[in-house]
LUMLOMAR-787141 format. One line per 4 residues: number of its first residue (from 1); for each residue x, y, z of C-alpha. Coordinates in nm, 2 decimals, padded with zeros to 4 digits. Example, Ala and Ser with C-alpha at 12.3 -4.5 7.8 and 13.67 -1.06 7.14 Angstrom:
<atoms>
1	01.23 -00.45 00.78  01.37 -00.11 00.71
</atoms>
This chain:
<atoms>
1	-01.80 11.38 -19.93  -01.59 11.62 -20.02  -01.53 11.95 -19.83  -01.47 12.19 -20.16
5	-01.75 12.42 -20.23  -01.81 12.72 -20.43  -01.88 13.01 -20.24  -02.15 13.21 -20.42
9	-02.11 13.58 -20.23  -01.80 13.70 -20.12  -01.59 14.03 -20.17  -01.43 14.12 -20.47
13	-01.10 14.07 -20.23  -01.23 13.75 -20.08  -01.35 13.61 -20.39  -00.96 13.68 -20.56
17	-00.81 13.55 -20.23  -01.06 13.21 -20.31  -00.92 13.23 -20.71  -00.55 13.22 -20.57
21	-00.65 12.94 -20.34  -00.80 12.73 -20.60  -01.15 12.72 -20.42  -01.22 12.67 -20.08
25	-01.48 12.50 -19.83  -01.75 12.68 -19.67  -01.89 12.58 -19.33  -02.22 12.56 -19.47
29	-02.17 12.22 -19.60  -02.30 12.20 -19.96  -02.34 12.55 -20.03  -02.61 12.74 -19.76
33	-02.59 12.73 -19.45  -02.61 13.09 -19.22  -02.53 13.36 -19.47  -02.40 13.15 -19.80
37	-02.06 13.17 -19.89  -02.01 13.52 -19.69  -01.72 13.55 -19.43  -01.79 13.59 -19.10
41	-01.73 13.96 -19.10  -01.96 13.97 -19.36  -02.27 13.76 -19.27  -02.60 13.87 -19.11
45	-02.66 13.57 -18.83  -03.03 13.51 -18.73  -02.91 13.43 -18.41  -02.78 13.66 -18.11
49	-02.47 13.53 -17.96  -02.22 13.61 -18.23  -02.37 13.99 -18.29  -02.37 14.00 -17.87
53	-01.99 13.92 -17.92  -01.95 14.17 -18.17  -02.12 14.43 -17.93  -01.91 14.37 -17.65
57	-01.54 14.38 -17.86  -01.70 14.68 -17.99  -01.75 14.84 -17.62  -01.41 14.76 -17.50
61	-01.24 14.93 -17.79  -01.43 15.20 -17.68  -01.36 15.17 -17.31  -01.70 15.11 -17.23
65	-01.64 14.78 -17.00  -01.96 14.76 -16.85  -02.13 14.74 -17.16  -01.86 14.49 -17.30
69	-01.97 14.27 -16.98  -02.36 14.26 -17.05  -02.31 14.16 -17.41  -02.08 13.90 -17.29
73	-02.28 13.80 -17.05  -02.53 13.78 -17.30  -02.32 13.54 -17.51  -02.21 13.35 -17.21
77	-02.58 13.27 -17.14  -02.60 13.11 -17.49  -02.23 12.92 -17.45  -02.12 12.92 -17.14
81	-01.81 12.73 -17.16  -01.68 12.92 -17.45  -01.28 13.05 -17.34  -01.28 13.34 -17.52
85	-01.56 13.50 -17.39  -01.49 13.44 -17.03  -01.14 13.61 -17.14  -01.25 13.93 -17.29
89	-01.52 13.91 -16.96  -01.26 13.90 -16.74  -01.07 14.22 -16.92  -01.43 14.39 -16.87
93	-01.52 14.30 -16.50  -01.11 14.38 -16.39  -01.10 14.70 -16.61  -01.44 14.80 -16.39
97	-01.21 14.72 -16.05  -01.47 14.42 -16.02  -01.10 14.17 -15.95  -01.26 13.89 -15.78
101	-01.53 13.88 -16.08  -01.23 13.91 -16.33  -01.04 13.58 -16.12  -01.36 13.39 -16.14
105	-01.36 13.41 -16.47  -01.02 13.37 -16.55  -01.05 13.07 -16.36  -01.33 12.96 -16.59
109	-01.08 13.04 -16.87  -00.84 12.77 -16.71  -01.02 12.50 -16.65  -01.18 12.48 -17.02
113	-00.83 12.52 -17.18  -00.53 12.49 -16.91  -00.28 12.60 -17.17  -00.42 12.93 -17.27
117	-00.15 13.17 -17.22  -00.31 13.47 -17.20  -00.54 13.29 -16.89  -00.24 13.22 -16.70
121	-00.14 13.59 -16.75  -00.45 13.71 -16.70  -00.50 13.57 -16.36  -00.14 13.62 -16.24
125	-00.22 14.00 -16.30  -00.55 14.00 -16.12  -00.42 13.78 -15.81  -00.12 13.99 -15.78
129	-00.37 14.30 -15.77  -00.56 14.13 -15.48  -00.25 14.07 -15.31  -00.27 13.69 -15.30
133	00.10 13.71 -15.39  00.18 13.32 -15.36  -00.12 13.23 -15.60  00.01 13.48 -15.82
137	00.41 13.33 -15.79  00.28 13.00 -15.86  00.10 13.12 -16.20  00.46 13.32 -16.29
141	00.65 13.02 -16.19  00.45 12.80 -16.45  00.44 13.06 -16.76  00.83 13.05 -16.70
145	00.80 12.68 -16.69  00.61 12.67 -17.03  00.85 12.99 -17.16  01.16 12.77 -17.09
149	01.02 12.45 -17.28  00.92 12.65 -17.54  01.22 12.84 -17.59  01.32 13.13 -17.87
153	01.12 12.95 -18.17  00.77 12.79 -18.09  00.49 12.99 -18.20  00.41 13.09 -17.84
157	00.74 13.22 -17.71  00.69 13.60 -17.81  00.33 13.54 -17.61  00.48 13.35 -17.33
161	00.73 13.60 -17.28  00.52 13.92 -17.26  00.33 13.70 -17.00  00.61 13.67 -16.78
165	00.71 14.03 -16.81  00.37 14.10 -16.72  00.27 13.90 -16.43  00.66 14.01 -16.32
169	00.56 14.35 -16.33  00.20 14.33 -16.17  00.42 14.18 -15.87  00.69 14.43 -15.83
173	00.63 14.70 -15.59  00.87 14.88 -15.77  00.67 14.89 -16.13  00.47 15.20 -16.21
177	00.13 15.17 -16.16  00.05 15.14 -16.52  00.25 14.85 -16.52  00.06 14.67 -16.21
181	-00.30 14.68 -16.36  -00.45 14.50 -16.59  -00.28 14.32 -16.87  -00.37 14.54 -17.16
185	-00.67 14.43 -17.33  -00.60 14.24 -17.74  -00.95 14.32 -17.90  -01.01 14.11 -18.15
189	-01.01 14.23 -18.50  -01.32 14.13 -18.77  -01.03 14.17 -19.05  -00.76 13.95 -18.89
193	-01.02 13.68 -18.81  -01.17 13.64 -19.18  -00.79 13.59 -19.32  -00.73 13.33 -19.00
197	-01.11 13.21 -19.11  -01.03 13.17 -19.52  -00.65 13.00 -19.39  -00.85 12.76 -19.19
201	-01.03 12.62 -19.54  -00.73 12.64 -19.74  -00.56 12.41 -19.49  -00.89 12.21 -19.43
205	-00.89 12.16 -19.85  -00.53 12.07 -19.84  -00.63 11.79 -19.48  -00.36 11.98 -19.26
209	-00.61 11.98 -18.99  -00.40 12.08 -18.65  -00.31 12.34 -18.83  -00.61 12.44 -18.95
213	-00.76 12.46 -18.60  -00.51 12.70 -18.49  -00.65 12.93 -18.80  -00.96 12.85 -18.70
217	-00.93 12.93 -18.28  -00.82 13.26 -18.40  -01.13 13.32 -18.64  -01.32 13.23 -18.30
221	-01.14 13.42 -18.09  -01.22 13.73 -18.34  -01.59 13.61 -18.40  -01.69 13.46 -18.09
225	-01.91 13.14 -18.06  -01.98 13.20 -18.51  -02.19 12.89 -18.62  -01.98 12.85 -18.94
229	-01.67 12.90 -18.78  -01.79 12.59 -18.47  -01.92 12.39 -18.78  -01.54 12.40 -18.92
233	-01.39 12.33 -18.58  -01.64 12.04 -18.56  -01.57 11.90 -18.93  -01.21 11.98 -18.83
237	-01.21 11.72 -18.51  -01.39 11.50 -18.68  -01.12 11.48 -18.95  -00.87 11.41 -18.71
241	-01.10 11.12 -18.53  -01.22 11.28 -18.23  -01.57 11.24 -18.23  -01.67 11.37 -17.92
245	-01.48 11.70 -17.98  -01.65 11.75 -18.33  -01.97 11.64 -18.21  -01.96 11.91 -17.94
249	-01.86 12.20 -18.18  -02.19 12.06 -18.36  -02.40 12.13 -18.09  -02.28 12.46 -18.06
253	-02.35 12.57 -18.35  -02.69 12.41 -18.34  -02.76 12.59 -18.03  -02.68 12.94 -18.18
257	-02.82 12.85 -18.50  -03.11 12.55 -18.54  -03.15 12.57 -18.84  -02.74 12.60 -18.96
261	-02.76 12.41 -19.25  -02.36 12.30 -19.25  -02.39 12.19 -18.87  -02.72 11.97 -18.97
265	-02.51 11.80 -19.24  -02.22 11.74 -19.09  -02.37 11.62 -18.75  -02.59 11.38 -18.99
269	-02.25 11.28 -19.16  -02.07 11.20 -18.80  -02.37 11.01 -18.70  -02.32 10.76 -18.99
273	-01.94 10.77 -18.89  -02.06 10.61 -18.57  -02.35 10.37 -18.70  -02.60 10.60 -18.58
277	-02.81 10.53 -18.85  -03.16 10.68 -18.72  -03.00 11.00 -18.60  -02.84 11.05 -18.92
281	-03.19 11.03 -19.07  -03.37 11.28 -18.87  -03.09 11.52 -18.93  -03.19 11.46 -19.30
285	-03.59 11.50 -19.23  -03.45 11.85 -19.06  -03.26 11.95 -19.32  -03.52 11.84 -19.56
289	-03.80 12.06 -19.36  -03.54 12.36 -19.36  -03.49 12.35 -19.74  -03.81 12.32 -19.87
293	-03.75 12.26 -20.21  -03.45 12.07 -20.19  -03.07 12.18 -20.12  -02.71 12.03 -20.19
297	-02.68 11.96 -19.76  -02.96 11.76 -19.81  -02.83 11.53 -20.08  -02.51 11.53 -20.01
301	-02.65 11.36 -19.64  -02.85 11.14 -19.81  -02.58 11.00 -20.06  -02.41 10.92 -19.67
305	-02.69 10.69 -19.56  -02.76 10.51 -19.87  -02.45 10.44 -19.87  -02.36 10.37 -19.50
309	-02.05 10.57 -19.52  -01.86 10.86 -19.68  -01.92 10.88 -20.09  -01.66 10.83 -20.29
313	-01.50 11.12 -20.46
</atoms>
């Protein structure tokens, strides 16, 4: 099928944004879904995890870090492997002088996604602080590894170079203070991450999917675990033919939100991608219970499986 919808409520500034664009895909598959055709920002979730998220962004901007670490501790119970929220739980726990709670978690950070940057920096800071100085050489020893193969152009090198300086300064005995704790904390921004979130569909509509997930990793990053925004990284994957991925990001959002009514479609969709006939049916019989009276998720699955594969446009 194709991705295009027509949102039906946005913002006067979204919906002009969506004109420009030429229309864009929502996450909710055919048109409903969490809160239809809303962004992110915008949407009332009847689930907990991404309001939890919001609660704990909104307590470190107010320096409140041990309420930023029960809400994401909250989330964390919901998605535990979700990189972002161990992150900002790591900023939380250090800020509180809780170190070896912040290196756990940095840690966690890691071993989901060894590239991220601001992990590596993260935990150089933090080992540096608990004085396990050869741990924290080794981590600035491979951000300058990554700095020098990235050089003065790749999108990372501004990021990769404020790592160094920092994990540089957090081992200097001669640095101020300031300089030694912990790297300063990036709260996310609800603003920022609708743009990243409405670039993600333009580039999605236009099948420039890896760079589409970028968009989309920093619409997470500034939502937390959204259902619409792991629906699109799910559709995304399963665009570029990695099934396991995309089926993954489903789950997710089917774990926030049961009844999600993109996540149900598209999981139905994937599942006829792969022959899965009879679990491509009883995501239609779900769908068909959520809707009720009928909705376009629902047909637009059950187009799929009469047909065995994707409809034609």
């Amino acid at each position: 099928m194709t991705l295009v919808k027509r949102p039906m409520l946005l913002s006067m500034a979204a919906a002009l944004l969506i004109w420009a664009a030429g229309g864009v895909a929502l996450a909710d598959g055919g048109g409903g879904g969490g809160s239809m055709g809303s962004m992110p920002s915008m949407s009332t979730p009847s689930y907990d995890a991404a309001a939890e998220y919001a609660k704990g962004v909104a307590a470190l901007r107010d320096k409140d870090y041990k309420g930023a670490e029960k809400a994401f501790g909250h989330v964390l119970t919901v998605t535990p492997k979700n990189a972002d929220v161990l992150l900002l739980m790591g900023a939380a726990q250090t800020e509180q002088g809780n170190l070896k709670g912040g290196r756990r978690s940095f840690e966690k950070v890691l071993k989901i996604d060894p590239d991220r940057v601001a992990g590596h920096q993260a935990l150089g800071v933090t080992l540096a602080r608990l004085k396990e100085t050869d741990k924290a050489q080794a981590e600035l020893d491979l951000l300058k590894a990554k700095a020098a193969t990235c050089g003065e152009t790749c999108p990372q090198a501004g990021e990769l170079k404020g790592a160094v300086t920092a994990v540089e300064a957090a081992l200097s005995p001669l640095a101020p203070a300031a300089l030694r704790g912990a790297p300063p904390t990036l709260v996310p921004d609800a603003a920022e991450g609708d743009h990243a979130y409405l670039t993600a569909v333009g580039l999605i509509n236009d099948r420039r999917y890896p760079e589409a997930l970028s968009a989309l990793g920093a619409a997470e990053t500034a939502f937390g675990p959204h259902p619409d925004v792991l629906t699109y990284i799910g559709y995304t994957h399963r665009k570029l033919g990695d099934y396991a991925h995309a089926e993954t990001y489903y789950r997710q959002a089917l774990a926030i939100d049961p009844d999600h009514r993109g996540a149900t479609e598209y999981y139905g969709e994937l599942k006829v991608e792969r022959g899965d006939m009879a679990g491509a049916r009883r995501m239609l019989a779900k769908l068909d219970d959520i809707c009720g009276f009928g909705c376009p998720q629902a047909e637009d699955l059950r187009r799929w499986i009469d047909l065995g594969h994707e409809p034609p446009r």
